[in-house]
Each structure stands twice: as structure tokens, then as C-alpha cells.
N, C-alpha and C positions, 0 to 999 in steps of 0.2 A: 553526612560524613563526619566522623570525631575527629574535633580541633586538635587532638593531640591521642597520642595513645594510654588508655586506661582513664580516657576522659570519661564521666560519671551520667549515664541516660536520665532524662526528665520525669521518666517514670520505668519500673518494673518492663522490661520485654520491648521497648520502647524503641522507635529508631531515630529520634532527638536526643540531641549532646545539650550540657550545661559547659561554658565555659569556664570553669572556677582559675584562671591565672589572670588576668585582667585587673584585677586590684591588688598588684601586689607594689612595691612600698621605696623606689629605688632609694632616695633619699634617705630613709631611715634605716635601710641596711647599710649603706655607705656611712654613715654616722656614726654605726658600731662597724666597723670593718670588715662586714660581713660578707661573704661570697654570695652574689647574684645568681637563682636560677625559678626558671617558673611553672618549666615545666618534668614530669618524672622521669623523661629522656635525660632533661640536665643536670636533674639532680642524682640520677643513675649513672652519670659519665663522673661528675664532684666522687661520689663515694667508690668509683672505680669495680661497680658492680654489671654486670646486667640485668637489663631491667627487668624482664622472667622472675630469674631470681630476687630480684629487690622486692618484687610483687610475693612473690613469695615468703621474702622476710616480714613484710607488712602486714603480713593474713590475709592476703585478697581474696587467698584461694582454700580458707576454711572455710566446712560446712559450720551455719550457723555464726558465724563471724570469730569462731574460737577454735583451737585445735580438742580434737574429741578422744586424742592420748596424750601422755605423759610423752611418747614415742615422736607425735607429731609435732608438738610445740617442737618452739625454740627458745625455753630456758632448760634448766633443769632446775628442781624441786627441791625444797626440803626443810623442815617444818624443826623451829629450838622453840626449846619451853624459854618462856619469861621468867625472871627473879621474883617479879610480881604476880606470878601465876598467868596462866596460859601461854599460847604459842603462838610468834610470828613465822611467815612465812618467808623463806629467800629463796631469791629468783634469781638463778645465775645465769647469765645470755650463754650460748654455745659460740664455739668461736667464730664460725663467720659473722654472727648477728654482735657476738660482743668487740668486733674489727668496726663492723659500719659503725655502732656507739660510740668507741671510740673517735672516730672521724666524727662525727657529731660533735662532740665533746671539745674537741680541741679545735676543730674551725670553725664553729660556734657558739656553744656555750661557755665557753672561757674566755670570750672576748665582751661579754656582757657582766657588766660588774650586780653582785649582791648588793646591797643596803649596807649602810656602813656599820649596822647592830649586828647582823649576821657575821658569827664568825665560826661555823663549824663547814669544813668543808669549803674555804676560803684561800686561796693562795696568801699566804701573807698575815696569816691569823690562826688559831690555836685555843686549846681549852686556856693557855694564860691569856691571853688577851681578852677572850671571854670574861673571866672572873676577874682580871685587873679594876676593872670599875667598880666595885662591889668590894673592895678591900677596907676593912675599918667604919663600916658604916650600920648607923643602930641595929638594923633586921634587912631581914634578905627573904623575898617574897621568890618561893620557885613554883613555878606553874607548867606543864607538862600535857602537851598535843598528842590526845589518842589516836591511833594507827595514823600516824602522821603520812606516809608513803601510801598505803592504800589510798587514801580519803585524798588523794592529789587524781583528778578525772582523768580521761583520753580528754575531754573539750576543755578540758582546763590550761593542759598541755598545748593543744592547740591554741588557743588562746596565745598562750606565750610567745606562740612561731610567728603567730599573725601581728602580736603587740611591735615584735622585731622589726616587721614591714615584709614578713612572703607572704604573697599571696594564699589563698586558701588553698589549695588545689596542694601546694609544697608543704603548707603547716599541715593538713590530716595524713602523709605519706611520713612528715617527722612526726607527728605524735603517733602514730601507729608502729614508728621503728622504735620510739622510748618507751611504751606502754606496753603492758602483758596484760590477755585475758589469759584465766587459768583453764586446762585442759576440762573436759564436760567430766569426764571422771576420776577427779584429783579426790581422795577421800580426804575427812580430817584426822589431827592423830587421836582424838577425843571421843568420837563418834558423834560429837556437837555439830547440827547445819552450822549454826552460827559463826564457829569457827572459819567453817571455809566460806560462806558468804560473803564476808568483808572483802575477800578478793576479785570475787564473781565479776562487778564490773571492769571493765580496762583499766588499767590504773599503773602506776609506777611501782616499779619492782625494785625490791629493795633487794640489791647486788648489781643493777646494771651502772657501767660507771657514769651514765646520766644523769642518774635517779638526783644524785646530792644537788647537784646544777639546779636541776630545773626543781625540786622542792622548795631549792631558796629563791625562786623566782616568783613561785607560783606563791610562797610567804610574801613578798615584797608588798604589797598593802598592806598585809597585816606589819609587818615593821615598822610601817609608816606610820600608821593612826598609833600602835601601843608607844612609838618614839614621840609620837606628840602628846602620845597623854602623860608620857613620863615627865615630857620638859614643862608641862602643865601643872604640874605638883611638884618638879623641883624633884625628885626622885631617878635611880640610873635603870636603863634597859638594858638588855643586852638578848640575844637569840643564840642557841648554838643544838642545831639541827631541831628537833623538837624539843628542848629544853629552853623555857623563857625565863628568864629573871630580871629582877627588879631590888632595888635595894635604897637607903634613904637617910638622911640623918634623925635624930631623938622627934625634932619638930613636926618631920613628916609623921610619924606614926598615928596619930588620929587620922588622917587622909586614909589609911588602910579600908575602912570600912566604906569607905568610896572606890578606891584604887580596886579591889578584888573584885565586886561586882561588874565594875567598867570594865573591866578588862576581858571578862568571862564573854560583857556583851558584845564588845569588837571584834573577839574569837570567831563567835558563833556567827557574826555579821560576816566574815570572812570566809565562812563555811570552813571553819575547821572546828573542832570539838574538844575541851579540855575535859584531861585526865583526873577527875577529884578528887581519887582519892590517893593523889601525888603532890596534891598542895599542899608547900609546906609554909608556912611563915616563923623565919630563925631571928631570936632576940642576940644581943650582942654576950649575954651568960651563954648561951650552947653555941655549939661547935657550928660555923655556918659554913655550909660547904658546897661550891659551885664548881659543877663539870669535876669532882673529883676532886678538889682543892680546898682545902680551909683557908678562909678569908679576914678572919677574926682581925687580925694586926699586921700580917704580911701574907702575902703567895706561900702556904705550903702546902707536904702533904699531910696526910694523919699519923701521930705515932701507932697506931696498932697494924696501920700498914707497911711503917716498915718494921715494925718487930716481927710480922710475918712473913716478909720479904728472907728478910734475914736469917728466920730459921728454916725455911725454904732450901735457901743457899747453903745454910750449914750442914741440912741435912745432906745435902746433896755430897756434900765434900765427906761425910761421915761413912752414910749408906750408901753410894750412889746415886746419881739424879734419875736413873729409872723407878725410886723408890718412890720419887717423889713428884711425879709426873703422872697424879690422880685424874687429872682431867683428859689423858690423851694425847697432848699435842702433837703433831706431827714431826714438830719441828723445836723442842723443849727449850735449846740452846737457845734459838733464835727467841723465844717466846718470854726466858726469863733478860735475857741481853735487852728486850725493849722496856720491858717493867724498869729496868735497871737505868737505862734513856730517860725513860719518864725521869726518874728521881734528878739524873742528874740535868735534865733541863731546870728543875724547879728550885732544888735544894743541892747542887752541886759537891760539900761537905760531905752529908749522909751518901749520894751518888757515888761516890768517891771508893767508902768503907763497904758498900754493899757491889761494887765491879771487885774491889780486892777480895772478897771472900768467891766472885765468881770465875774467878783467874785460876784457882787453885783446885778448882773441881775439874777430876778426871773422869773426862768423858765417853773412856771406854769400857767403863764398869756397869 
């Protein structure tokens, strides 16, 4: 008889059960605040789902352990070129499956704190705080994690649930609700396998509101070894989603030719992959710019960004802002209102000049 429902047989066809809740962690869930549960009855009552359907959010009940349409999954799809050439892929949960994420997300993964280097996707932290360390200092080492969100596993994820203290049995039922296998025939927009392959296996989906959480979790070693090799050479780290950086005074710069291969080989020890041809190393003569910010002498942004901003907004006020809403938005007002946020978290002054020319644009033209 199955110790539980949707308990896992010892072999194919089989009429022996594995008990996989037995090792689960009371203590270390209690440590982080975590809600107790061990089995997918209790974890199906926590998410306020039934279990049918929970199993069904899981994929229990796809052929091949993947959905075989676009139709069956439970994300929806869809494929942006890169700045750097090629295309990522986003994965938006439908909304029952992006509800239980949610509840994931906030009675669990938000009660486990990141690394104190990670700060993308951080309560409490921001591209400045990111780039705050790195202000005024000879060169600025940026190093950049190829398909950072693909290359995060389902056992890796699971991994994380089990590190928490649940049992196994509750960590493959939460990595299987935060991880997407892509439908059997998703095409690419390229006609490249390669393209769509990177997703092939289960992996995190970059659009579920998990995804950020558990990236920075499943990085949390890697923060640990590149924050000890920083404090090792006297040089600063910082993380902000897949963007690494490092930065140094005049003395440190001979250390470089140590600092970048170590680094490359802690990556690769960590099973994640760096982007080459992203590495950049900034001397204190060019412009160094972290998360979007020049760091040279204080927190700012760039001048040709806002001279663009600005004649953005002018146009707008001139021609219309339909004139000048090349990209689409949906939502243009709301789109140029946050560019304009940006400024004025950073640079408050220019903030200022660039909200008074967006005051004046009439927006029924």
C-alpha cells in the first residue's frame, strides 16, 4: 500500500512504495520560518490547491515528462533577440500555476536571505547599491554568466528545497512547480537546434516570479568562494543577477592576471559558464559603468543618456509621443515615467529637468 498519495514505486509497474518524507529537516525549516509540510496532501492544502490539479501543475501527468504543445504547458512562450545577438527565451506561468509561484515565493523563498554580494532581485538592494562599491576605484573587472536562468537544473532547484530542511518527497513536487520543461514542439525563431536546446532540460524560467529567488540561491556558493577570493586580493565583488563585478585600487592591478583566470575557474567549479566575450576590464581614463551607472568619481548616469532622454521628451512635446514610441510600448507614459525614476533616484537635479519637460507632454495627441 502507498504511504502517501502519489508516492513514487521502487521500480516501473511495480507494487512497492519508496517512502521519500522521512528525512525531512524540522529544525532547519524552523530556523528560517518556514512552513512545515512532508507530504503532497500538505503541501496541496499550504498552496490551497487540489492535489489532482497540483499534480497536474507538476507535470506528472505529461507524456514524456514534458508537455507535447505550446497548448498543454503551463507557461506561455516567447522568444526576444539579445543586444548581443541571439534569443532568450521567456517563460510566463499562466495564471493558476503563476498563483501557487507566487505562494512559493512569499512563504518561502523570501524568508531565506541571498548572500550579502547579491543585490539584483534583493529586497533592500538595487543596481545602486550594487555599483556603490566600485565608485572611485583604479578598474572595474565585469564578468557576465551565460544563460544564467537556463543552466540553473530541476536537481539543482531541488537541491535548494532539500538544503532548507523538506524532505525529498516536497523538494521534487517544489522544483517541478518552479522549473519548465519546454513543449516537444516549441520551434526556434532561428531555425538553430541549438537555440532551443539550451532549454530542453527542466530548468528555470525566466518570467516565473521564483525564477530571481532561487538563481540567487543556487549562485550562493558561487558568491561565497568569488567574495573570498576578493577579500584575498584586497579587491570589491559585488553580483547583480548574472552580472559579476569586481573592482580595485592602482596596487591591485598586477593581481588581474591572477584575479581573471581564478575566477573563470570558480565559475566553471560552480557549474555555471562565463560569457567571454562580455569581459570587460575598465581603467580609471574610460568611462566604468556598473548595472548601468558610471562609477568613475560618484553614482551617475551617462551624459548621452540623458541627452537622449531628453530629446525623447522633447520630441514628444513637439510631435506627439506616439511619434516617438518606436519600440511599441504598451504603456509609453508609464515606460518613459520609470526611465525618468531611474534619473531621479540617481541624479535627482537632471531627474528634476527631465519630469518638467514630461509634465508638458500632451498625451492625447
Amino acid at each position: 500500500m502507498a504511504p502517501y498519495r502519489f508516492a513514487r514505486c521502487t521500480e516501473a509497474g511495480g507494487s512497492e512504495f519508496v517512502d521519500l518524507t522521512r528525512d525531512h529537516d524540522p529544525a532547519r525549516l524552523d530556523s528560517f520560518g518556514l512552513p512545515a509540510f512532508r507530504t503532497p496532501e500538505e503541501l496541496a492544502r499550504w498552496l490551497g490547491v487540489p492535489l489532482g490539479q497540483l499534480g497536474w501543475l507538476a507535470g506528472r501527468f505529461f507524456e514524456n515528462q514534458r508537455p507535447q504543445s505550446e497548448a498543454e504547458a503551463h507557461y506561455h512562450f516567447h522568444w526576444v533577440s539579445k543586444k548581443t545577438g541571439g534569443y532568450r527565451l521567456i517563460e510566463a506561468p499562466k495564471p493558476l500555476l503563476k498563483q501557487v509561484q507566487t505562494q512559493i515565493l512569499r512563504g518561502i523563498l523570501d524568508k531565506v536571505p541571498a548572500h550579502t554580494n547579491a543585490h539584483g532581485f534583493v529586497q533592500g538592494r538595487s543596481i545602486l547599491s550594487n555599483a556603490l562599491p566600485h565608485v572611485g576605484q583604479a578598474w572595474v573587472l565585469k564578468l557576465d554568466l551565460q544563460n544564467f536562468y537556463p543552466s540553473v537544473s530541476h536537481s539543482r532547484v531541488v537541491a535548494i528545497f532539500r538544503a532548507l530542511g523538506y524532505c525529498r518527497e516536497i523538494s521534487l513536487w517544489l522544483g517541478r512547480l518552479t522549473t519548465s520543461a519546454i513543449p516537444s514542439n516549441l520551434t526556434s525563431p532561428d531555425s538553430r537546434m541549438a537555440t532551443v536546446w539550451g532549454y530542453r532540460n527542466r530548468h528555470l524560467p525566466q518570467g516565473a516570479p521564483t525564477s530571481p529567488a532561487l538563481a540567487n540561491l543556487s549562485a550562493f556558493g558561487l558568491d561565497v568562494r568569488l567574495s573570498a577570493m576578493a577579500s584575498q586580493y584586497d579587491v570589491r565583488y559585488t553580483r547583480y543577477a548574472d552580472d559579476m563585478t569586481f573592482s580595485g585600487k592602482g596596487r591591485s592591478i598586477p593581481a588581474l592576471r591572477e584575479i581573471i583566470p581564478f575566477a573563470r575557474q570558480i565559475v566553471s567549479a560552480e557549474r555555471f559558464t562565463i560569457n567571454r566575450p562580455k569581459q570587460r576590464v575598465l581603467r580609471r581614463h574610460q568611462q566604468q559603468n556598473v548595472t548601468g551607472l558610471v562609477v568613475n568619481q560618484k553614482l551617475s548616469l551617462s551624459r548621452s543618456d540623458f541627452d537622449t532622454l531628453k530629446a525623447i521628451l522633447t520630441n514628444c512635446i513637439h510631435q506627439g509621443p506616439a511619434s516617438q514610441n518606436r519600440d511599441g510600448h504598451e504603456n509609453f507614459a508609464s515606460h518613459l515615467r520609470g526611465r525618468i525614476g531611474h534619473w531621479l533616484s540617481v541624479n535627482p537635479s537632471r531627474g528634476q529637468k527631465l519630469l518638467m519637460l514630461f509634465q508638458k507632454i500632451n498625451w492625447s495627441r
